[in-house]
N, C-alpha and C positions, 0 to 999 in steps of 0.2 A: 896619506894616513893621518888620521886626528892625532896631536895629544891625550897625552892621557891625564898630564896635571898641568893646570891654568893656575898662573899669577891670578893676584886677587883682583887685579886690576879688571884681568879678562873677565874671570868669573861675577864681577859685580856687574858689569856690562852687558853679560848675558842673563843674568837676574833683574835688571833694571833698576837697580841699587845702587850706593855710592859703596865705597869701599869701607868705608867708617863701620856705615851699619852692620857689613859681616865681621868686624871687627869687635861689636856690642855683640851680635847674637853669640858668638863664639864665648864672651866673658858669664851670661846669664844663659847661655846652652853648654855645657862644656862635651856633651858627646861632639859636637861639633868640633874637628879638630883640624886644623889647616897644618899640612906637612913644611917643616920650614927648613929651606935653604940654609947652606953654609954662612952665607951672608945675613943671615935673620928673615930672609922674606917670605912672605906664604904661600903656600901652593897650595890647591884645591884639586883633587880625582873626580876625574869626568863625572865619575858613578855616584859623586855626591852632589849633583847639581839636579835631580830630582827632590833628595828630600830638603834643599832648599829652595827650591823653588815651589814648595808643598805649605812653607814656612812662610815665605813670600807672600801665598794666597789667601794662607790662615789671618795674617796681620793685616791685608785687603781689605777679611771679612769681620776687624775689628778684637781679634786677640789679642793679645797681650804676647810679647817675647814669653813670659816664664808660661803661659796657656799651651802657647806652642811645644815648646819642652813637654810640660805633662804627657799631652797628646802622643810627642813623639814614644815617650815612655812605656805609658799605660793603653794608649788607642783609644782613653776617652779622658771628658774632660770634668771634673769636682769642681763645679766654681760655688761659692754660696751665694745667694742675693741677696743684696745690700737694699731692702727696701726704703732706708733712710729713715725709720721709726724710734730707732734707737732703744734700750731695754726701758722698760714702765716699771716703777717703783710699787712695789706692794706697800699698802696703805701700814701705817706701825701702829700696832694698838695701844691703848693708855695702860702703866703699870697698875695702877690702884684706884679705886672709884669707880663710880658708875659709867661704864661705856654707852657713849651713845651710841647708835647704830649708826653705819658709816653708809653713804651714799657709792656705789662704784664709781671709779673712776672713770671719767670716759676721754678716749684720743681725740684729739683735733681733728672733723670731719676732714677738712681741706689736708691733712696730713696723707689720713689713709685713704681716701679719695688717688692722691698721687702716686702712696706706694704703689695703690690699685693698680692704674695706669703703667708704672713705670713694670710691674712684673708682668703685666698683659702684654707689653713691648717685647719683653725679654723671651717669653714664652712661643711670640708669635715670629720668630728671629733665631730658630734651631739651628744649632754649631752644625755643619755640616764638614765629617771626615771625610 
């Protein structure tokens, strides 16, 4: 007859984790909750070594600990993208006198050339639940 609840030791074992790390995801997931012994120590239920090990594949597949949380949450994921352009200042008019007509401003090709790039990556790299 299996067990029903694993030391952490076991359960990071059969996750292929060190023991630390369920130790992190617990602090930045807190549904995650390891049942603890008299003595302080953790114990893990069988029946949650699915949805860490779901957790396991998300951070594989380049998530983030708090991405995975969401996920587990909501079943999908809100990330914004960061295309590194940063906010463009609107040009400030003069108070008094004659205005000259202002030229637009324009991004640094080599800028948005990259963001270009980097959201094409992002795009082509769908989160799979």
């Amino acid at each position: 007859m299996e067990r029903l609840w694993l030391k952490i030791g076991e359960t990071a074992r059969r996750l292929g984790v060190k023991p630390k790390v369920l130790r992190y995801w617990e602090q930045v997931i807190p549904e995650i909750q390891a049942r603890r012994s008299k003595g302080n120590l953790r114990y893990y239920h069988v029946d949650e070594l699915d949805r860490l090990l779901k957790i396991r594949n998300w951070l594989e597949e380049g998530l983030t600990v708090a991405d995975c949380r969401e996920l587990l949450l909501t079943g999908q994921l809100t990330r914004g993208l960061n295309l590194g352009l940063g906010a463009m200042a609107a040009p400030r008019r003069k108070a008094a006198g004659k205005a000259k007509p202002q030229t637009p401003r324009r991004p640094d090709v080599a800028k948005v050339t990259a963001a270009l790039r980097k959201l094409l990556n992002q795009l082509a790299d769908p989160v799979k639940l």
